[in-house]
N, C-alpha and C positions, 0 to 999 in steps of 0.2 A: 384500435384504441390508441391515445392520442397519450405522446412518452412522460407528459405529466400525469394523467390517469394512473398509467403503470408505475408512476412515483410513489404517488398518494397509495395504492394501494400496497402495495411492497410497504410503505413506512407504517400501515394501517395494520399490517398484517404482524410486525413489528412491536406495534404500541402492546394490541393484544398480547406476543406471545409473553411479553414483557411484564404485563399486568397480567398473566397464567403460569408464571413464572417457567415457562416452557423453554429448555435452550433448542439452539440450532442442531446441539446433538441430536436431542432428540426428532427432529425431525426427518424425513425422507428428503434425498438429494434428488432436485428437479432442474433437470434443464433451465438453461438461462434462456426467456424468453427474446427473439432476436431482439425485439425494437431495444431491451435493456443493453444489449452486450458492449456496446458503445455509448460517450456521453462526450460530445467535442465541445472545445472551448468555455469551459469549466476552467473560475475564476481562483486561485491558489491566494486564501485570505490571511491563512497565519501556518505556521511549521511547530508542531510540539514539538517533533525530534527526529530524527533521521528516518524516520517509517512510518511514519503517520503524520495528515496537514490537513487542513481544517479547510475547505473550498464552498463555493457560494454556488449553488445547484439551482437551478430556476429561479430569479430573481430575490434572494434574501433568507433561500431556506440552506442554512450553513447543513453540512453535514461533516463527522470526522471520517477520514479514507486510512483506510491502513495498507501498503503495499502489500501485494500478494509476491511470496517468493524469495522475501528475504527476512533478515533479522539484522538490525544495527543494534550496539550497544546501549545498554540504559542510561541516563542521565546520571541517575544518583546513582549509580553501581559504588562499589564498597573499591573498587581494585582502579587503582590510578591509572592505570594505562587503558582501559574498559571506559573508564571516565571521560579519559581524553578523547580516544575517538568518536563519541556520544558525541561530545561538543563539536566533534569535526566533522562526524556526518550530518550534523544541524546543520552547521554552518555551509554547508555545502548544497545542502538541500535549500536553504533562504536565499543562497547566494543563485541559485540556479530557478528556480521556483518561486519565489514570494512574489505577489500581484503579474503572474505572468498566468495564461492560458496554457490550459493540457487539454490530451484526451484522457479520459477514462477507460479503461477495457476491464470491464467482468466475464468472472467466467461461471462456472456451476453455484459453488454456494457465494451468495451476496452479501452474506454479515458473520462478522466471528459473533463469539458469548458476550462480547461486549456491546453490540451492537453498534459497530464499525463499519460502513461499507470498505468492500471488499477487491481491493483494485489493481491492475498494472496501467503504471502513469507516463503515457506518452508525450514528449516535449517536441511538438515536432512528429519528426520523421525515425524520435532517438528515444529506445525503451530508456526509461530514467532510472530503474534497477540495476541494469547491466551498467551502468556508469557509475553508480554508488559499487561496484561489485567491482569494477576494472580498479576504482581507486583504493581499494581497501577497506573501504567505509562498512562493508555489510559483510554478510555472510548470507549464504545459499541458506534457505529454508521451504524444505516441501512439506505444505500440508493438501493433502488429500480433500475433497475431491481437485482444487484448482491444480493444476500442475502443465499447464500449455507449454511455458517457458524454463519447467525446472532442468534440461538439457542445457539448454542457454545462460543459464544462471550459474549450474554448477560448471559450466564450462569458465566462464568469465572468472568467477573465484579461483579456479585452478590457477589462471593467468595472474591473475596477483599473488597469490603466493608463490608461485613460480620465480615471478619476479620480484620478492617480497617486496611488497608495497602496502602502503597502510597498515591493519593490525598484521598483517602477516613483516614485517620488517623487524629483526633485529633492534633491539633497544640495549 
């Protein structure tokens, strides 16, 4: 089956649970089919905010990505410092990411409740997590079932606040 096929159906299957109002909870956790687990040179069209970017998936069908593995600050959060680095790990994710080429790597489950694909975003040769995580930008976040890299992650977070850097830095 031909890795557009496997799109269309995954997004079909999607539309449905959507209109069943079925979440991902509730579903059983299936193996990520290989031909999904990778998607290269995947176009980076717009950055909402430090964990999620909006990329152009087979010629003009946008889809929104949410990094698997971490958590960066809200936008609007109420607490100025939470505020600030929102805008800094935007700014850092545009500044690294906007109209540049990724890989995609999925792992088990492919959409949160939002219906997000579900991803770790490779630049290169370089996970793009672990450098939001090296700079202070994010925080380690494991949700179940993905967790390939959560060793990796909460390794890197240690090292910035080790070294405080970003939110982990003294104000």
């Amino acid at each position: 089956m031909s890795l557009l096929k496997v799109i269309i159906a995954v997004l079909a299957v999607g539309v449905f649970l959507y209109w069943k109002n079925i979440t991902p909870i509730d579903l059983p956790i299936v193996e990520t089919p290989t031909p999904l687990s990778q998607m290269k040179n995947i176009n980076v069209i717009r950055v909402v905010d430090g964990d999620t970017i909006i990329c152009d998936i087979n010629n003009n069908n946008r889809e929104r990505i949410r990094f698997i593995g971490i958590d960066t600050p809200e936008i609007g959060h109420r607490n100025q410092k939470e505020r600030e680095f929102a805008n800094k790990a935007k700014d850092f994710v545009e500044r690294h990411l906007s109209n540049n080429l990724i890989t995609l790597e999925f792992e088990k489950q492919l959409r949160d409740r939002y219906g997000r694909l579900l991803a770790h975003v490779w630049l290169g040769r370089v996970n793009f997590q672990s450098l939001l995580l090296e700079n202070g930008l994010a925080r380690a976040m494991t949700v179940s079932p993905n967790t390939k890299y959560q060793a990796l992650y909460q390794e890197k977070e240690g090292e910035a606040r080790e070294n405080m850097v970003g939110l982990w830095e003294d104000h």
